[in-house]
C-alpha positions as CSV (number, residue, x, y, z in Angstrom):
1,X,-41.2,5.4,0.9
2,X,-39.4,2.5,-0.2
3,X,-35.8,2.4,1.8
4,X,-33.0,-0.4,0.8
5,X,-32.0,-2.5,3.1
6,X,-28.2,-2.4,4.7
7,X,-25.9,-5.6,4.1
8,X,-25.5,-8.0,7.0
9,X,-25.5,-11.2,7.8
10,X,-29.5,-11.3,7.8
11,X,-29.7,-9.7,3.8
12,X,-26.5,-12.4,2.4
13,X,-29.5,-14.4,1.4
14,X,-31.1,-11.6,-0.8
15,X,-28.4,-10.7,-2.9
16,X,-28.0,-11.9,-6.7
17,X,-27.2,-15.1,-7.6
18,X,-24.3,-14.2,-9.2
19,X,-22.5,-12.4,-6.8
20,X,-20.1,-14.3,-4.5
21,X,-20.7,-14.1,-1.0
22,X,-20.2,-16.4,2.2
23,X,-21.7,-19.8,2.5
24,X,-19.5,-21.1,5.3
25,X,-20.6,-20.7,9.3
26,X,-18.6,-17.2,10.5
27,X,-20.5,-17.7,14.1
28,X,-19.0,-20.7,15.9
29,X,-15.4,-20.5,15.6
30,X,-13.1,-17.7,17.0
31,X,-10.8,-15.7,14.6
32,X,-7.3,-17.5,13.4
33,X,-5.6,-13.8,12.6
34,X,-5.7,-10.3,14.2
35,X,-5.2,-8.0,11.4
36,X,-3.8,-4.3,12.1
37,X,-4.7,-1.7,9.9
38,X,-8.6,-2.4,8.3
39,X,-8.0,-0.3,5.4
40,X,-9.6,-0.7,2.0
41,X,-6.6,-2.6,0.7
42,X,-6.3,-5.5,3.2
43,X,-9.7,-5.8,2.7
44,X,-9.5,-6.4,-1.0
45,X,-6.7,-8.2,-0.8
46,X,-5.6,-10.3,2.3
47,X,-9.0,-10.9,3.3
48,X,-9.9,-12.6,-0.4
49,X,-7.3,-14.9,0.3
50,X,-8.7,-16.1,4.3
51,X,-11.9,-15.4,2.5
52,X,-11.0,-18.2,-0.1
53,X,-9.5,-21.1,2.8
54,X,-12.5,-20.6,4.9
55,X,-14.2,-21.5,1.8
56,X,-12.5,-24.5,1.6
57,X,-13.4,-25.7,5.1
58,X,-10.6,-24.4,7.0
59,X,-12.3,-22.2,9.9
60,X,-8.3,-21.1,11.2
61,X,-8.5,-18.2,9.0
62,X,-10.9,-15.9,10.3
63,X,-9.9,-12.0,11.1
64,X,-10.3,-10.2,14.0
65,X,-9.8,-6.3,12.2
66,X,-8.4,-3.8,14.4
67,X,-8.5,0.1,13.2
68,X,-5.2,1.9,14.2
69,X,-7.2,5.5,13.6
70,X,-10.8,5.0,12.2
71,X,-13.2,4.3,14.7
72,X,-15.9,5.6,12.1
73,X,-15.1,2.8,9.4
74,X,-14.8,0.4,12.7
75,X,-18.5,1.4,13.6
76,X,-19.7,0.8,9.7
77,X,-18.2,-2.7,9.7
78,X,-19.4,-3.6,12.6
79,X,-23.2,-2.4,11.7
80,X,-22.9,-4.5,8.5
81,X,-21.6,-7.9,10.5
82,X,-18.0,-7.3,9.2
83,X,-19.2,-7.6,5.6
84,X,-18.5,-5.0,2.7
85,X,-18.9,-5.9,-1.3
86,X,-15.8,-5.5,-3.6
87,X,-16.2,-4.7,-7.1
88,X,-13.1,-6.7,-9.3
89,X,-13.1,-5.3,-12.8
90,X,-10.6,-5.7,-15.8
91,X,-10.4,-6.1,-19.6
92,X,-12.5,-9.7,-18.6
93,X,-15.5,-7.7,-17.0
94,X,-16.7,-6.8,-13.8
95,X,-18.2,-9.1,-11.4
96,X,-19.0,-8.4,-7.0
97,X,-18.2,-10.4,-4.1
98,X,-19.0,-10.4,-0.8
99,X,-16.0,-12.2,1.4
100,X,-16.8,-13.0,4.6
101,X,-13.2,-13.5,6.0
102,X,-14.1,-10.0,9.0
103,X,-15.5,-11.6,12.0
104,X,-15.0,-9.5,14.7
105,X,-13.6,-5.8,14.4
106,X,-11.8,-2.9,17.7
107,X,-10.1,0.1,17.7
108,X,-6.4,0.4,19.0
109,X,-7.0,3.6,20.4
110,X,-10.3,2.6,22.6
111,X,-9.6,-0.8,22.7
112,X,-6.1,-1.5,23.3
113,X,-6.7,-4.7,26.2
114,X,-9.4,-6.1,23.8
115,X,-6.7,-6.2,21.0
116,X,-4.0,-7.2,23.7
117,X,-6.6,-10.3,24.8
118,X,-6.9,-11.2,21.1
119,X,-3.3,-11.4,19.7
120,X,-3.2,-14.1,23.3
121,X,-6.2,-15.8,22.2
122,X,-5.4,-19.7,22.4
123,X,-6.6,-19.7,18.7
124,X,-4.7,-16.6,17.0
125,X,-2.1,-17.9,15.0
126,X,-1.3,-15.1,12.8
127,X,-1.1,-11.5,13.2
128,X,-0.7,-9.4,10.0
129,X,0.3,-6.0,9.3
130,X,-1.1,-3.4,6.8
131,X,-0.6,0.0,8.5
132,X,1.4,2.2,5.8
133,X,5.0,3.2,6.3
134,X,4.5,5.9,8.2
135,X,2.7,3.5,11.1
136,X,6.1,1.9,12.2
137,X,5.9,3.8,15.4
138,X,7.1,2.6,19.0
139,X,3.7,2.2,20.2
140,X,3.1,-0.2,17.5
141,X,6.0,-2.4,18.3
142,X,4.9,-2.0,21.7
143,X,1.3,-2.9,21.4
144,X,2.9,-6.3,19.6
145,X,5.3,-6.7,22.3
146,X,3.1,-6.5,24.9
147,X,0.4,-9.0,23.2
148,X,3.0,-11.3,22.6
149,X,4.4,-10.5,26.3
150,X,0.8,-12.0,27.2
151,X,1.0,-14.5,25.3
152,X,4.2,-15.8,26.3
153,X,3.3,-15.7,30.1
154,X,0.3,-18.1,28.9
155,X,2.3,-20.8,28.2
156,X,0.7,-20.3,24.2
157,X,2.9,-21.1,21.1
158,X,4.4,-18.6,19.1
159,X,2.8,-16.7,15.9
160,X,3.3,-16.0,12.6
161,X,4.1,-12.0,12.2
162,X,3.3,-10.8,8.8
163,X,3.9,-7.6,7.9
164,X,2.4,-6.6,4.5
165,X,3.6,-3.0,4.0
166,X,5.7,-1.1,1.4
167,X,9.0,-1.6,3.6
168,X,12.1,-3.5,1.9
169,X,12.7,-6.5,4.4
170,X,9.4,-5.3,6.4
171,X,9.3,-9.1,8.4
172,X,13.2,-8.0,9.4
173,X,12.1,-4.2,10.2
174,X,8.8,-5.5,12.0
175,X,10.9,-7.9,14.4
176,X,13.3,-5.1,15.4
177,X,10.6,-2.8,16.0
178,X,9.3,-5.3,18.4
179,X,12.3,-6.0,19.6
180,X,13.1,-2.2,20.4
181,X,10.2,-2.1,22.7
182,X,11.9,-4.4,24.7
183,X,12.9,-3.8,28.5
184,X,15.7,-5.7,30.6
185,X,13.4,-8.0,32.2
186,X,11.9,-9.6,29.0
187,X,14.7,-11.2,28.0
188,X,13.2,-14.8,28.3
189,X,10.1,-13.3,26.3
190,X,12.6,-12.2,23.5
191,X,14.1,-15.6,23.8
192,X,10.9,-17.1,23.1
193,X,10.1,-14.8,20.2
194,X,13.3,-15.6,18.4
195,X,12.8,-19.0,19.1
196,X,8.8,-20.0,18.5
197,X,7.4,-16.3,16.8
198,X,8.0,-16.4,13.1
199,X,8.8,-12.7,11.5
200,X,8.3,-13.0,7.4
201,X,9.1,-10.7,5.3
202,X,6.2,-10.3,2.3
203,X,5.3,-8.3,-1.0
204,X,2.0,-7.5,-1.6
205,X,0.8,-6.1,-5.1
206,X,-3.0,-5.0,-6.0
207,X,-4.1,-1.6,-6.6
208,X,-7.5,-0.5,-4.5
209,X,-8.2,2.9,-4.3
210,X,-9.6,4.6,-1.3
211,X,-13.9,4.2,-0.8
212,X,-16.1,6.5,-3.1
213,X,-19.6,7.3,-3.4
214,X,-19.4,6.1,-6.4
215,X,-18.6,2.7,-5.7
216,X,-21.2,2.7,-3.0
217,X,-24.2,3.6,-5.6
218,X,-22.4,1.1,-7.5
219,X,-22.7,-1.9,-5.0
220,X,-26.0,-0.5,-4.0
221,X,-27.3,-0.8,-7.8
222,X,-25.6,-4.1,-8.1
223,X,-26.4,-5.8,-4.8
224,X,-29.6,-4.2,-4.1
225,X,-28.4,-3.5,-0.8
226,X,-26.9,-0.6,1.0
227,X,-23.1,-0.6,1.6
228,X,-21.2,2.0,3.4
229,X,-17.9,0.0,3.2
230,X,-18.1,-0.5,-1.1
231,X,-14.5,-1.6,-2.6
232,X,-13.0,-1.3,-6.2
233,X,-10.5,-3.2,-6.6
234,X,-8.9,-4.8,-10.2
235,X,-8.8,-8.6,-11.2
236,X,-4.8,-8.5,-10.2
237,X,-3.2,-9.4,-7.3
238,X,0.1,-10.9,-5.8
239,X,0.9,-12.0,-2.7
240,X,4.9,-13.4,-2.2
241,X,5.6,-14.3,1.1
242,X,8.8,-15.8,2.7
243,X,8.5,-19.6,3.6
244,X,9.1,-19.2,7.5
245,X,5.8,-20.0,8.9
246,X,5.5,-20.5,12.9
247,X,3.2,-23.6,11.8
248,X,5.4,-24.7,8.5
249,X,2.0,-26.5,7.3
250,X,1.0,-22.6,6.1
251,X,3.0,-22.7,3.2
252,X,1.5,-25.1,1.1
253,X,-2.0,-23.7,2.9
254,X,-1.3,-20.6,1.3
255,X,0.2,-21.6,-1.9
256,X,-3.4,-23.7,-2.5
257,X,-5.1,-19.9,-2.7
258,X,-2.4,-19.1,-5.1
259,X,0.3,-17.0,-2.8
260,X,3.5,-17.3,-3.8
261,X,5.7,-19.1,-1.0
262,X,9.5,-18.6,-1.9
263,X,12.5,-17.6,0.2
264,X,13.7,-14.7,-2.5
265,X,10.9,-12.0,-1.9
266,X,13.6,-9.4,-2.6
267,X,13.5,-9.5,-5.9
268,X,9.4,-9.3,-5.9
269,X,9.8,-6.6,-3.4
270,X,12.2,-3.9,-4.8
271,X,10.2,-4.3,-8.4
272,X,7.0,-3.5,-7.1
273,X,8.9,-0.9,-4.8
274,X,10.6,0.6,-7.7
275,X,8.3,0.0,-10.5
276,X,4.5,0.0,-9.5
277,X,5.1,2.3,-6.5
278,X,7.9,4.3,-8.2
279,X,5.9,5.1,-11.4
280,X,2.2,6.0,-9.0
281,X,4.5,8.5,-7.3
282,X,5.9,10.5,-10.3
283,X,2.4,9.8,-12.1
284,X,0.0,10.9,-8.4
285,X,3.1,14.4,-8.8
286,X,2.0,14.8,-12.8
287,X,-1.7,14.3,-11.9
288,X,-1.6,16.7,-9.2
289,X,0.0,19.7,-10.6
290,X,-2.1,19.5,-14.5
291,X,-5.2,19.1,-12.9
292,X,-5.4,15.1,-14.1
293,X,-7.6,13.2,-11.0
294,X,-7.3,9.6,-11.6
295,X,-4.1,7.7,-12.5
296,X,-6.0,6.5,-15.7
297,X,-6.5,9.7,-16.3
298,X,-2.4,10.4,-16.8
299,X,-1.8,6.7,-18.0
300,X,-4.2,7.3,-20.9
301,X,-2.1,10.6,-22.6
302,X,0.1,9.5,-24.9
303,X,3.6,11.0,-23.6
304,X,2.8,10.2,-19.9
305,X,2.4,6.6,-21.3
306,X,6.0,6.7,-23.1
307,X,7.6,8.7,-19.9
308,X,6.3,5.7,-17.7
309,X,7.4,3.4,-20.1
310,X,10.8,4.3,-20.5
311,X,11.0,5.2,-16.5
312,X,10.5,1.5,-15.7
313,X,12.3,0.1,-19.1
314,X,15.5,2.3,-19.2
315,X,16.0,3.4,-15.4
316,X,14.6,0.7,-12.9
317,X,15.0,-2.5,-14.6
318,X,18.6,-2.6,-15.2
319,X,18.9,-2.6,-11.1
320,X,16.2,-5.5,-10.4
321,X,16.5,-9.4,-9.6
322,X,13.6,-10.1,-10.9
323,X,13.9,-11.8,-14.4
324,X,10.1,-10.8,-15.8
325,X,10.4,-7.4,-15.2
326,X,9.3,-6.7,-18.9
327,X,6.3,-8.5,-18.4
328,X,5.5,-7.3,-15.0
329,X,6.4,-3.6,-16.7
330,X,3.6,-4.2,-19.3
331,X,1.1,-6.0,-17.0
332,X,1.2,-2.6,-15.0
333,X,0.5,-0.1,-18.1
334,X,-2.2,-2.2,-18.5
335,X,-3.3,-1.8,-14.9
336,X,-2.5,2.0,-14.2
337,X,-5.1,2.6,-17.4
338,X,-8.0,0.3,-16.0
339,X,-11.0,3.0,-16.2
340,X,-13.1,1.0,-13.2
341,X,-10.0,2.3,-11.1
342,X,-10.7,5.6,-10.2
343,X,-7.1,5.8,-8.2
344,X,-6.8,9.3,-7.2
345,X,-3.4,11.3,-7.4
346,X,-3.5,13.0,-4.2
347,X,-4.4,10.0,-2.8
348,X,-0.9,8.8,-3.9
349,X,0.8,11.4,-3.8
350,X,0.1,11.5,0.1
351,X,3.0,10.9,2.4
352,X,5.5,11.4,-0.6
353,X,8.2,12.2,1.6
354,X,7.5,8.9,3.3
355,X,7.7,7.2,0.1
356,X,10.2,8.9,-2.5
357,X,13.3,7.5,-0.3
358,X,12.6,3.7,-1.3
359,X,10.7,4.1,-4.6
360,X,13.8,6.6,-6.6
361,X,17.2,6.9,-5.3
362,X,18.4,3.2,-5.7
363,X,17.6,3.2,-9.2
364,X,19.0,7.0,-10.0
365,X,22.3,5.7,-8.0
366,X,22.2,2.1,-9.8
367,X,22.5,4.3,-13.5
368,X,24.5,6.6,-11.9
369,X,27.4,3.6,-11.4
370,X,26.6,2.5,-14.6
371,X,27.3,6.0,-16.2
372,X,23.7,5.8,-17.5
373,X,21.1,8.4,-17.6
374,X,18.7,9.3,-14.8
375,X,16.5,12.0,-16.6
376,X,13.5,10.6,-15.8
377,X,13.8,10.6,-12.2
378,X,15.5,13.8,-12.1
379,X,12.0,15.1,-14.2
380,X,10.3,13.3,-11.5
381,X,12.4,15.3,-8.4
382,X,11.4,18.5,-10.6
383,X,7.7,17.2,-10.2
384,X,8.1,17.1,-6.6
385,X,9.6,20.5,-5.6
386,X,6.8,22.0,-8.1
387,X,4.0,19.7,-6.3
388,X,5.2,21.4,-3.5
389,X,3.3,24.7,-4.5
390,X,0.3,23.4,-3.7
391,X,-1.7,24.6,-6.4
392,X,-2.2,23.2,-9.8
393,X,-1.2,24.7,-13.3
394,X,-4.8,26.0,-13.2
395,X,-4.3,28.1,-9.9
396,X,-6.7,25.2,-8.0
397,X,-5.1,24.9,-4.7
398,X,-4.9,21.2,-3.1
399,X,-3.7,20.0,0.1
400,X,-0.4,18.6,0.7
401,X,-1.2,15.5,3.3
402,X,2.2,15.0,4.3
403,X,4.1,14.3,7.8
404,X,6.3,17.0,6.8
405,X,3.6,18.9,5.3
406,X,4.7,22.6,6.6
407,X,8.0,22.4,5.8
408,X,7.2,21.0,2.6
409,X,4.7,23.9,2.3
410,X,7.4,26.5,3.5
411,X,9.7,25.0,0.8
412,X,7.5,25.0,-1.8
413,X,6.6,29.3,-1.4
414,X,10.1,30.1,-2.0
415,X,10.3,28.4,-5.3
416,X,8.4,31.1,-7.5
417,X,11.3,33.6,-6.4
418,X,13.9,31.9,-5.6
419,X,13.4,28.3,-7.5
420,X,16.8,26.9,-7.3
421,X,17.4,28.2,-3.6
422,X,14.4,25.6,-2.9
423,X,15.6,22.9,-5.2
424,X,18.2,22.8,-3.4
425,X,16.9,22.9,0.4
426,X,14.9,20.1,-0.8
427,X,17.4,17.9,-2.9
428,X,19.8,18.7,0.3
429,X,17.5,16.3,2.8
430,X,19.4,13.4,3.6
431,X,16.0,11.6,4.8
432,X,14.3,11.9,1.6
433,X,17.4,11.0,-0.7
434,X,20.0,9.3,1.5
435,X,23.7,10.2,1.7
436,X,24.8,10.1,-1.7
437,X,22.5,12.3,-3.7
438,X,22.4,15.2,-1.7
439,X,25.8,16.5,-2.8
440,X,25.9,15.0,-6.2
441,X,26.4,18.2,-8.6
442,X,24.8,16.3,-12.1
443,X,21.9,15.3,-9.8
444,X,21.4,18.8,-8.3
445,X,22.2,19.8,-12.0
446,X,19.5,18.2,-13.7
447,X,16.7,18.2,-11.0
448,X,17.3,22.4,-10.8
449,X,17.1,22.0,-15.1
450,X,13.6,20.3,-15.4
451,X,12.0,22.2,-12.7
452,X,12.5,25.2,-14.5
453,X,11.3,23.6,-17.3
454,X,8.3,22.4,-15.7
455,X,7.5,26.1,-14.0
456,X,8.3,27.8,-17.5
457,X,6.9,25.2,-19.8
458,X,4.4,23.1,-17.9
459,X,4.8,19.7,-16.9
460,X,3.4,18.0,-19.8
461,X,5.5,20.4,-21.9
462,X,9.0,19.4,-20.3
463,X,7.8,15.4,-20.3
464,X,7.7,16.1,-23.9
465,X,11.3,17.7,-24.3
466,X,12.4,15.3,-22.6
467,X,11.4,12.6,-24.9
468,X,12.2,14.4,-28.3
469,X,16.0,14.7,-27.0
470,X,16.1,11.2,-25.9
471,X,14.4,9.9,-29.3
């Protein structure tokens, strides 16, 4: 029987013509950057970009991938030679690469001195960050402090620190983390770090949904090669990054594979924050309890479509800095609705009470100054106590992957007989709203009105009230 060959480094020279795959030497030169957190997004995203200098004859840029928690995805990369296909598809087609950017790969957990040893390499220069919010933990500052503790006592120069997570002023939040981890004796080691290490803070944007089997038979189909470690990913992508480099020469590096270098990555930074992640999170809450999968699937109705719309439009722009908000606002529609991007809702709504704090309350207390209306986030508080359930508007039960997962669950039981009690209990959490919304009466007011709307109506039912009285 006939069995298709895995992709390595040995079948690069079988694949199609057309597909894009490295041509450069990946063998001779040790990795540039230890990346933490080899998830399918820095791997359709970061990686491009090293993927695209190495290309151009600058061998710096190779990554040394280090799992925080998945020693099983470790063990597939490193079976396939660190290489994996990604699928980029838009309204301009579909087309496969092959970036060859993953050199070497360890696990935190098992490997901890190997990943030590490499971020004091003589040749790291950069160390990047893509571990989720809910991954700023002291042993990661410590496992950076003590790297760079090694480093230091090596007589090495300093690094570039790149966090790339959904944090506002994550390079600021990343250097105090480190700096938290520190003891009385390193104070010549935090001397250094302030003075040679270089923390920036960065906005990432590009929408890659978790690995499916689909995607494999996909690459597999197109390739002709077996590929456990298959990405989707869409023809978008942003990277803004703040121009404080530990080797300055970076910047215009970078800015050559089209990151944006600029010293304002605020303003990038709260609109994705507020408008990309804001509208997943009340879209992942819709999909969840109507039984809708994908976030195409919720972008292509007709009222979800207006709800997101005027979300973004009426409630989150008029608190942004960044002056093509409308253009960003309709380059995401676009996006959400691309049908190659089978983004799944409980994949976003995962860790929602990790996420909801940055993504909704500034814009609910920006109209709220303004004497403006916050409906629309108050519909999408309504959507999160009712998510809270656990079980659709078909009686299909789902899981809720959350930190606070049991008291979410605990919560959510009360609310069939005794729904405002638990809108309440929840809207009363300090960490999930901050200190202003908890006791805000028209807050409470509306959030306890559209959830009963919601459990007597339906969700799709109250997102359509709601846009016949604001007509």
């Amino acid at each position: 029987m006939h069995t298709t060959m895995p992709l390595s480094a040995a079948a690069l020279h079988t694949l199609p013509e057309a597909v894009q795959r490295p041509r450069y030497d990946r063998a001779s030169h040790a990795p540039g950057v230890v990346h933490l957190g080899l998830g399918a997004f820095h791997r359709a995203h970061q990686a491009l970009v090293f993927d695209h200098l190495l290309a151009g004859g600058d061998t710096r840029w190779g990554i040394l991938g280090v799992g925080m928690t998945r020693p099983d995805l470790v063990a597939q990369l490193r079976a396939q030679d660190g290489l994996y296909a990604v699928r980029v598809a838009d309204g301009q087609g579909v087309r496969w690469q092959v970036p060859g950017a993953l050199w070497r790969t360890h696990v935190a957990t098992t490997e901890r001195e190997a990943v030590l040893q490499a971020i004091a390499a003589p040749t790291t220069r950069w160390v990047t960050l893509t571990v989720t919010e809910k991954g700023y933990t002291a042993a990661l500052g410590q496992l950076l402090l003590d790297g760079l503790r090694l480093r230091h006592r090596n007589g090495l120069p300093g690094l570039t620190v790149a966090s790339c997570d959904n944090l506002q002023g994550n390079g600021q939040k990343l250097k105090a983390w480190v700096q938290a981890a520190a003891t009385a004796g390193d104070t010549e080691l935090l001397r250094w770090l302030d003075t040679h290490c270089a923390f920036p803070c960065s906005m990432v944007d590009r929408i890659v949904p978790a690995a499916t089997p689909e995607v494999m038979a996909a690459a597999q189909e197109a390739l002709g090669v077996q590929d456990q470690c298959a990405l989707s990913t869409e023809g978008f992508w942003e990277w803004v990054i703040e121009d404080r480099f530990a080797d300055p020469s970076d910047a215009a590096l970078l800015k050559s594979a089209g990151v944006r270098v600029t010293d304002d990555v605020h303003s990038y930074e709260e609109a994705k924050l507020r408008m990309l992640n804001g509208s997943h999170t009340a879209m992942a809450l819709m999909g969840a309890i109507t039984g809708r999968p994908y976030i195409a699937s919720c972008i292509g109705v007709a009222h979800i479509r207006t709800f997101v719309h005027q979300l973004m439009s009426r409630e989150v722009s008029p608190h942004l800095s960044r002056t093509d908000w409308a253009s960003y606002r309709d380059a995401l529609i676009a996006r959400f609705g691309n049908p190659y991007l089978k983004h799944s809702v409980h994949q976003i709504a995962t860790d929602s009470s990790q996420k909801i704090p940055q993504r909704w309350p500034p814009s609910v207390l920006g109209q709220m100054a303004h004497g403006a209306s916050f409906e629309r986030h108050a519909l999408a508080a309504a959507l999160f106590v009712r998510y809270t359930l656990g079980e659709d508007e078909q009686g299909q039960a789902y899981a809720l992957n959350d930190p606070q997962a049991e008291l979410l669950k605990a919560l959510g039981a009360a609310q069939r007989s005794e729904p405002e009690a638990c809108v309440r209990a929840l809207l009363a959490r300090e960490d999930l709203w901050g200190k202003s919304l908890p006791g805000h009466a028209a807050w409470i007011a509306r959030v306890t009105h559209w959830h009963q709307q919601v459990l007597h109506l339906g969700a799709d039912a109250a997102i359509q009230q709601l846009l016949a009285q604001d007509a």
